[in-house]
C-alpha positions in Angstrom: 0.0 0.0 0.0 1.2 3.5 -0.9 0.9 6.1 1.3 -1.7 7.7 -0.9 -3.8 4.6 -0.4 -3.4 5.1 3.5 -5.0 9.1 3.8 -7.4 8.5 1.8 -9.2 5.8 4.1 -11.8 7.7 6.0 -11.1 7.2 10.0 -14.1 6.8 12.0 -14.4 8.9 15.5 -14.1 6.8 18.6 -17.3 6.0 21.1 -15.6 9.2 23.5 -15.4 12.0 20.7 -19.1 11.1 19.6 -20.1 11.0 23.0 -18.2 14.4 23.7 -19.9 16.2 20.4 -23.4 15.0 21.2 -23.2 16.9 24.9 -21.6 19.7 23.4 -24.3 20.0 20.6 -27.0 19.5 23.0 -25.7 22.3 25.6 -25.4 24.4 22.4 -29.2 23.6 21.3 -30.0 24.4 25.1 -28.0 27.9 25.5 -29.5 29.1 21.9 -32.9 28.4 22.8 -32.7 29.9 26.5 -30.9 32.5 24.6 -34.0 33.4 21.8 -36.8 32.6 24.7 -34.9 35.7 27.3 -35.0 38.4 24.0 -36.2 41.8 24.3 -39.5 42.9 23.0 -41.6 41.0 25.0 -43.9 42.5 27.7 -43.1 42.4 31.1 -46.4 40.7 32.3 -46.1 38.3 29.8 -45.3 34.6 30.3 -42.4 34.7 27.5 -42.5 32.4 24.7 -41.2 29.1 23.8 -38.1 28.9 21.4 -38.8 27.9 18.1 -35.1 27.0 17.3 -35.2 23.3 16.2 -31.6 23.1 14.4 -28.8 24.7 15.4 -24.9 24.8 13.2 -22.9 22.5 15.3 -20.2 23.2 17.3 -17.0 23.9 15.4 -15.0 22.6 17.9 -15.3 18.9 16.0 -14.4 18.0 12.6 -17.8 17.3 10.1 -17.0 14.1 9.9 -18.2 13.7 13.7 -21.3 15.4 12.8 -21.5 13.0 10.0 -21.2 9.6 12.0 -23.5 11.1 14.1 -26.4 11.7 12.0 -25.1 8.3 10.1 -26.5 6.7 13.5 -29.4 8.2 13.8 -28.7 10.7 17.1 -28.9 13.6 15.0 -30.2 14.8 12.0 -29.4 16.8 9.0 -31.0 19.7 7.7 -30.6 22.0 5.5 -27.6 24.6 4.7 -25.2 22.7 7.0 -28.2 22.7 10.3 -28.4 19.5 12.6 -31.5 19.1 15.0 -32.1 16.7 18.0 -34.0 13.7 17.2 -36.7 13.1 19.5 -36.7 9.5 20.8 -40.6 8.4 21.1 
């Protein structure tokens, strides 16, 4: 094998970075809907309102590919222009 043939075999994340990424993506989901539910322009008296944020851009701080292997198994999913929203487990 040439060394060509090695880089180009994609490498799979391990069971830790996955496990890392999905906790960061859901404390990111969590701060940017807390975030959009404490805006301004919303009377005082009034009870707020409930985020509408359902995808968020993933945290940068992990390569694609780890976004990819997660939505590959089914934790996350894909939306569009480069999005990824919780699945809801039923």
């Amino acid at each position: 094998m040439t060394e060509l043939e090695t880089d180009s075999t994609p490498e799979l994340p391990s069971k830790e970075e996955l496990r890392l990424a999905m906790k960061a993506f859901r404390k990111r989901l969590k701060l940017t809907r807390l975030d959009d539910e404490s805006g301004l322009g919303y009377g005082p008296m009034s009870s707020g309102h409930r985020s509408r944020i359902a995808a968020i851009t993933p945290p940068d701080q992990f390569p694609k590919a780890v976004w990819r292997e997660l939505a590959n198994q089914g934790k996350i999913k894909r939306e569009s222009g480069g999005l990824y929203s919780l699945v809801e487990s039923t």
